[in-house]
N, C-alpha and C positions, 0 to 999 in steps of 0.2 A: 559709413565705416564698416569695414568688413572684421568681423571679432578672428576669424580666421587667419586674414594676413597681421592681424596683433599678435597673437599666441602660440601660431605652429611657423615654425622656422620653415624659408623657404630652402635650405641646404639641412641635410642628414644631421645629426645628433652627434656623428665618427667623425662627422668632417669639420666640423665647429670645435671637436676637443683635440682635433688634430691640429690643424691651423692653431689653436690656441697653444698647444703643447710644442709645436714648430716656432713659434713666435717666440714665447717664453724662453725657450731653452736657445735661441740664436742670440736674445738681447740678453739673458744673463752670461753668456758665453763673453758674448762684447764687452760687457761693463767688467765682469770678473776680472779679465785679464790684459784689457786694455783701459781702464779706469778708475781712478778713487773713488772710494765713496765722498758722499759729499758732506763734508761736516760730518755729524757725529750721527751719521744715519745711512746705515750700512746699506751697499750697493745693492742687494735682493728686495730691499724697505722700498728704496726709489722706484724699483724697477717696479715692482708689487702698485706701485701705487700711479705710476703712468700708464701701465697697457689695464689695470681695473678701471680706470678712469676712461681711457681709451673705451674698452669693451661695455662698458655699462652704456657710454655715450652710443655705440652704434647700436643697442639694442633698443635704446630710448628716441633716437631720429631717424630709426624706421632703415638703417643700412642693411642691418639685416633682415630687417621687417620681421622682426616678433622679440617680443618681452624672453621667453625663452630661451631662443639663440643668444641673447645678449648676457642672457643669468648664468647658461653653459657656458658661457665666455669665462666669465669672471670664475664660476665654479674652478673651469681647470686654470686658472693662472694662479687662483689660490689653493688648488693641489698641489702643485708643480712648487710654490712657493714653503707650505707645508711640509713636503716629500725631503727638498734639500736639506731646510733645517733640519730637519727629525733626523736623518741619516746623517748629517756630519755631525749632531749630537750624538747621537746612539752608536758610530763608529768613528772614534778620534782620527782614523787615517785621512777618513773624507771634510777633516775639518779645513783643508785648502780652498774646497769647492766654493765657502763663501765667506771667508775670512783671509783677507789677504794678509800676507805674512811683512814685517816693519823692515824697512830698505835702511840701510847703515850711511849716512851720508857724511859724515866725519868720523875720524878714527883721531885720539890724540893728535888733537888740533889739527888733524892735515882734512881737508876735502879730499871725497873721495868723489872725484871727475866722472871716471866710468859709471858712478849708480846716480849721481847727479843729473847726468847726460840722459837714462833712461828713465827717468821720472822727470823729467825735463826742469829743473830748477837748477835757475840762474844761482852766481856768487851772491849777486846782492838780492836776490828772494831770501836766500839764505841766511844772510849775513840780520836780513829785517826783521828774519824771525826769531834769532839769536836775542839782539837786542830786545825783543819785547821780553824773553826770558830774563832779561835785567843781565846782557854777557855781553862784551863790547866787543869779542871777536871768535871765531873758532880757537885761538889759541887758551881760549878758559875750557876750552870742551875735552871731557875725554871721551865720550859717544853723541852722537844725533842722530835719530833715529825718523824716518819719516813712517807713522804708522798707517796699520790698513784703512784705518779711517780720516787719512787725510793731513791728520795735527804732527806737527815736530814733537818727538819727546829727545830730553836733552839730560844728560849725566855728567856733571861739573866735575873739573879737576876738582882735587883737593886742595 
């Protein structure tokens, strides 16, 4: 065994937080704005925890051949993961960046088709989820809201 090809990356130091910072920032791009999160664990959690997963795995079966390369992986995806959060806490404007904002899918009992259409749920996904609310139809609803993380939230007629 060579301690060498264990420890010193065979790619630059720039180029591992590059690729890394490239990665990151193209898959949280994807999920941000083409994705829910999943259940009640917000889209940057998921991401955070597939390409560390990812990255640690190539530093440990030798893809990149060194412990290093693999630790600067994970380093920058959890900078990048770090940096977001911090910044859309510490500036309200950038709180878009990774908190999706809740889609209106009923208004006073009516479906709203157009925002339905773009988050792609059916009458009866709808209608299924209504019912677990304990609501037999859109017409008990005076809002439906599909939130960033996924779940219906539901505001009952009176």
């Amino acid at each position: 065994m060579d301690l060498a090809d264990v420890f010193l990356p065979q790619a630059t130091l720039l180029e591992i937080f590059l690729r890394g910072t490239a990665i990151y920032l193209v898959l949280f791009a994807y999920m941000r704005f083409f994705r829910r999160s999943a259940g009640g664990i917000d889209v940057a959690d998921v991401l955070v925890v597939v390409l560390m997963a990812d990255a640690a795995q190539s530093g440990l079966q030798g893809m990149e051949h060194s412990v290093i390369g693999g630790l600067l992986s994970v380093a920058t995806i959890a900078f990048w993961d770090y940096l977001i959060d911090w910044l859309a806490w510490r500036f309200p404007a950038l709180r878009w960046l990774n908190r999706a904002k809740p889609t209106l899918l009923i208004r006073d009992g009516q479906f709203l088709n157009r925002n339905m259409r773009a988050e792609m749920i059916t009458h009866d996904e709808l209608r299924a989820q209504l019912r677990q609310e304990g609501l037999a139809g859109p017409e008990e609803v005076k809002a439906a809201f599909l939130e960033g993380d996924g779940k219906l939230s539901v505001v009952k007629k009176k």
